[in-house]
C-alpha positions as CSV (number, residue, x, y, z in Angstrom):
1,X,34.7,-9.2,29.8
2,X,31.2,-8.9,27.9
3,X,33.1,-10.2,24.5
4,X,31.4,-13.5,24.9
5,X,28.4,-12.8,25.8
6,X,27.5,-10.2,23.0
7,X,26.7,-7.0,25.1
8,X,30.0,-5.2,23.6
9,X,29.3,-5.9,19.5
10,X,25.4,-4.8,20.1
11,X,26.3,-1.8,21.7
12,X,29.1,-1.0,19.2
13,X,26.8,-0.9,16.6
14,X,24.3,1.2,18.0
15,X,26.6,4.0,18.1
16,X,28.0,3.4,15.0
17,X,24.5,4.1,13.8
18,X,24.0,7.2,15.7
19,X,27.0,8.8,13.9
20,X,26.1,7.9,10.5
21,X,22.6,9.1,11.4
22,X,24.2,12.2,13.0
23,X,26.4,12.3,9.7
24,X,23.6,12.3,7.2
25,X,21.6,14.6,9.1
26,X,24.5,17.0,9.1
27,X,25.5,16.7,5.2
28,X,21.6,16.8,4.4
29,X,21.3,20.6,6.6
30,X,24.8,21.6,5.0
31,X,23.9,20.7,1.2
32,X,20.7,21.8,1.9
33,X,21.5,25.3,3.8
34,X,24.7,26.7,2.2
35,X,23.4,25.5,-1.6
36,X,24.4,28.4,-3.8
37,X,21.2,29.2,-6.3
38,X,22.4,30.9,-9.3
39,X,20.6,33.9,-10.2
40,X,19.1,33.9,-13.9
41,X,20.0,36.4,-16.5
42,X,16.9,38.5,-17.9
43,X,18.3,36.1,-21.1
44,X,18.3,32.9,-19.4
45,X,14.1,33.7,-17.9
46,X,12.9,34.6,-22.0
47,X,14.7,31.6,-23.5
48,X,12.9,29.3,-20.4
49,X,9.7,31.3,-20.9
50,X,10.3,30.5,-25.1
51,X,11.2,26.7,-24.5
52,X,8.5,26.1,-22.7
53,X,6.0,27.5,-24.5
54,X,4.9,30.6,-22.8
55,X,5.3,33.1,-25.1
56,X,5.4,32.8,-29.1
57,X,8.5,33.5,-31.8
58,X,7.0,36.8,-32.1
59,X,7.5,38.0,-28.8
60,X,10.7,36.3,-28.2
61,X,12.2,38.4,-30.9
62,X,10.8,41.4,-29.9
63,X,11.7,40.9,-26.2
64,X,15.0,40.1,-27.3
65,X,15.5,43.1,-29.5
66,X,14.5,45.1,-26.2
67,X,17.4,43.0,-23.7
68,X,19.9,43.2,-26.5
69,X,19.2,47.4,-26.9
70,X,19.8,47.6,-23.3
């Protein structure tokens, strides 16, 4: 029927582009939504705060004497 005259193939790919854009949208909102965040340690937030330079050797160790009594 409309083989030959290329109404079939143009439309085909149309709505193979609506379900990969329907597809992407829906793994984007999935990743995106349901993305489990891990929680950081009291440990984790003074060795960060250490690396990158907020706080000095000095008050690492003592803040680490203080997690480590606890």
């Amino acid at each position: 029927m409309h083989y030959h005259d290329g109404h079939f193939w143009g439309m085909h790919f149309v709505w193979w582009g609506i379900w990969i854009v329907v597809g992407v949208c829906f793994f984007i909102f999935y990743s995106s939504f349901f993305q489990v965040t891990k929680k950081e340690s009291p440990m984790d937030i003074l060795k960060r705060r250490f690396a990158e330079g907020e706080i000095t050797k000095e008050e690492y160790e003592e803040a680490k004497k203080v997690l480590k009594s606890k």
